[in-house]
C-alpha positions in Angstrom: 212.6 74.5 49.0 215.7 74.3 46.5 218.3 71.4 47.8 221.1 72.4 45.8 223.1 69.2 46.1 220.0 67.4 45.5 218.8 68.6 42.5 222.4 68.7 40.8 222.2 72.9 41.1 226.3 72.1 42.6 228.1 69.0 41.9 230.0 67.1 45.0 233.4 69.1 44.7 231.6 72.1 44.9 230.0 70.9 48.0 232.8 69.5 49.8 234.6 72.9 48.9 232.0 74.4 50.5 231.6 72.6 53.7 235.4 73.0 53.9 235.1 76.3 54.2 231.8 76.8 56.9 234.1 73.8 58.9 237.3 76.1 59.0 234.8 79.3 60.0 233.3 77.4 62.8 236.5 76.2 64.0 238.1 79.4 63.8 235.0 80.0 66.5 235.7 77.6 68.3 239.2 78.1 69.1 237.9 81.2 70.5 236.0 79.6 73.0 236.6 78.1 76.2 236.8 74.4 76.9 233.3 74.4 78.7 231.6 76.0 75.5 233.5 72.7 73.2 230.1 70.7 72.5 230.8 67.8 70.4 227.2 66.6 69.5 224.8 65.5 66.8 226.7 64.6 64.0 225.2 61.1 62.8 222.5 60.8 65.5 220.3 59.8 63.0 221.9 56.3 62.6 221.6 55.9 66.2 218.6 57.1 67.7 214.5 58.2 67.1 215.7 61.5 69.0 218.6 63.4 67.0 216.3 66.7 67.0 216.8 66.4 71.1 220.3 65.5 70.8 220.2 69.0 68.8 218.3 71.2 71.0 220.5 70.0 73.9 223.5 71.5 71.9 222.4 73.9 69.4 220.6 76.2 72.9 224.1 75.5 75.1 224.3 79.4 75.0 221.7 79.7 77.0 223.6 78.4 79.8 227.0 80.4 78.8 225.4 83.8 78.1 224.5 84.9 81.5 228.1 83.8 83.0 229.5 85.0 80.5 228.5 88.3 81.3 228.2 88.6 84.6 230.8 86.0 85.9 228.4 83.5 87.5 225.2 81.9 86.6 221.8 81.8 87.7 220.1 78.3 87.5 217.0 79.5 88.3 216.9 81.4 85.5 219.2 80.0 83.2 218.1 76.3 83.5 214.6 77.3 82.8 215.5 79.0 79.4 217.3 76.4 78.3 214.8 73.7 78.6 212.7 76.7 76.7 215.6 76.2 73.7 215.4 72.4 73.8 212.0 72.3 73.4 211.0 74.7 70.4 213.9 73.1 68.8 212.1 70.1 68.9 209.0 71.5 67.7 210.6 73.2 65.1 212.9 70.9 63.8 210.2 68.1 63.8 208.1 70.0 61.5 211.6 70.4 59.7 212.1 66.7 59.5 208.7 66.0 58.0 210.5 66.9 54.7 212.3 64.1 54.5 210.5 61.3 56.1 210.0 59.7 53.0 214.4 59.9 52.0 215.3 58.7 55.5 212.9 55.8 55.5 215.2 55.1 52.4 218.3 56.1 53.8 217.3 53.9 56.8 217.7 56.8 59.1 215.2 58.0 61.8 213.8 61.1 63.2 211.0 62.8 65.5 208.8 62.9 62.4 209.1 58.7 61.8 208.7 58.3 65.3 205.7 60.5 65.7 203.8 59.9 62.7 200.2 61.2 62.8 200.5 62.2 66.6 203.4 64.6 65.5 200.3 67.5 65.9 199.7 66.7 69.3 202.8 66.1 71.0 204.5 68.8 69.5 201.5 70.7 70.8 202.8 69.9 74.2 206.6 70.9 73.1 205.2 74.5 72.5 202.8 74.6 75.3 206.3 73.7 77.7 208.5 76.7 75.5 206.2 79.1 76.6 205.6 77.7 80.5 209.5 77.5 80.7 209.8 81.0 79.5 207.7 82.0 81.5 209.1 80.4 84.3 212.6 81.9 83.3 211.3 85.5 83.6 209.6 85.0 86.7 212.4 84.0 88.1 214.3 86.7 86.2 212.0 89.2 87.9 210.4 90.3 84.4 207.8 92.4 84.3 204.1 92.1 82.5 205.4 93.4 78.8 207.6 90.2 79.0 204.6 87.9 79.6 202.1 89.4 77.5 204.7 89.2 74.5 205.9 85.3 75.2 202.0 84.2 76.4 199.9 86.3 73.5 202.6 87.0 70.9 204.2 83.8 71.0 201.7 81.2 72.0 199.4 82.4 69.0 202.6 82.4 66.5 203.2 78.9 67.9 199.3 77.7 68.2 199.0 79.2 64.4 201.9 77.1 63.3 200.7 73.8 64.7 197.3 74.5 63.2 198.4 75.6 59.6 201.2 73.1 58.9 200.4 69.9 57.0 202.9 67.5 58.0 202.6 65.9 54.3 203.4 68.7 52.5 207.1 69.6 52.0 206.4 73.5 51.0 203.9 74.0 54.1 206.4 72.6 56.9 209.3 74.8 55.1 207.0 78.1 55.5 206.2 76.9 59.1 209.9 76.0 59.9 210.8 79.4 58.7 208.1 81.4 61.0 209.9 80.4 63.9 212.2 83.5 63.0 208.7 85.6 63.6 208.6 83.8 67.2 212.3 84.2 68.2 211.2 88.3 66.7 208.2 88.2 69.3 210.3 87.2 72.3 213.4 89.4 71.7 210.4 92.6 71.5 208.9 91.2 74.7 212.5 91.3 76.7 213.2 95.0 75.1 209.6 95.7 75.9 210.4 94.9 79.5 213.7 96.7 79.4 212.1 100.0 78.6 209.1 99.5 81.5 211.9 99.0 84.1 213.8 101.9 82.9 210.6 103.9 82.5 209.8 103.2 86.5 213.5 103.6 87.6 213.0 107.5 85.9 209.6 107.8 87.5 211.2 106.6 91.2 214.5 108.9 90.5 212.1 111.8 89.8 209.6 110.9 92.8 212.8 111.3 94.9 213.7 114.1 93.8 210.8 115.6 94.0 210.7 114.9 97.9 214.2 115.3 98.9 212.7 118.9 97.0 210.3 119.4 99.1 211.9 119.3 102.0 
């Protein structure tokens, strides 16, 4: 992985003058927005606390909770709640395995993480973090009235992608927790096919029922 600022690639103007302009984007967002969807979170959570990578999931998955009002005027806890603990949860698998990259510069920097706290148990806890993203999506679809393409694709397609990143990454090796970070696009890639996958079964039996109708109200 190429740090740019790190490794002198970009100097500090540069960077600022970058940063300046993703800040003005994101506000320009954000203006957009209501003032329930304003999340203020994160910044320098490091400094403060073991836990920043829950401080992020708790923010950087909000949209799971704005989403389903958003589009249909209310919200569904039973549903919604679910997901987002589903959110909160990868994130801090994910982003654990992230933070292993720079144990060694925040133990410098006197910063903390997930991966300080966790240490050598990080393999097994966040073993539990993936076995909970796929119980709370599971639980989300049940109560979302999915049908079996949904849970085939979150308990087989992504409980292996998860299980196979747990068991490939080595947590002291910065190149191996990148390419394990960056398969977590594969498992976000295996959940959206198992909701499309769903999609087209419920269409494909609403066809089948519209046709079995006819087919009677033919008859007779």
């Amino acid at each position: 992985m190429i740090r740019p600022l790190a490794s002198g690639a970009i100097n500090q103007s540069q960077a600022l003058g970058f940063l300046a302009i993703q800040l003005t984007g994101g506000l320009a967002v954000l203006t957009q927005l209501n003032l329930y969807s304003v999340v203020i979170i994160y910044p320098l959570m490091k400094r403060i606390t073991y836990w920043p990578q829950a401080v992020l999931g708790l923010a950087f998955n909000w949209g799971a909770l704005l989403g389903w009002p958003a589009m249909l005027g209310s919200s569904d806890w039973t549903v919604t709640l679910p997901l987002y603990a589903a959110g909160v949860t990868w994130t801090l698998m994910y982003d654990t395995i992230y933070a292993h990259q720079d144990k060694v510069d925040d133990v410098g920097a006197g910063v903390k993480s997930t991966a300080l706290l966790l240490g050598e148990n990080s393999r097994m806890v966040l073993s539990g973090f993936g076995a909970a993203t796929i119980a709370f999506l599971c639980l989300s679809g049940y109560m979302g009235n999915h049908g079996w393409p949904y849970f085939v694709g979150v308990l087989f397609g992504g409980g292996s992608q998860l299980s196979w990143q747990l068991a490939k990454v080595d947590f002291n090796n910065t190149q191996s927790c990148w390419r394990m970070f960056k398969s977590n696009t594969w498992f976000g890639f295996i959940i959206f096919l198992a909701i499309v996958a769903d999609k087209m079964y419920k269409e494909h039996l609403s066809e089948d029922e519209a046709d079995g109708d006819d087919k009677k109200l033919s008859g007779n």
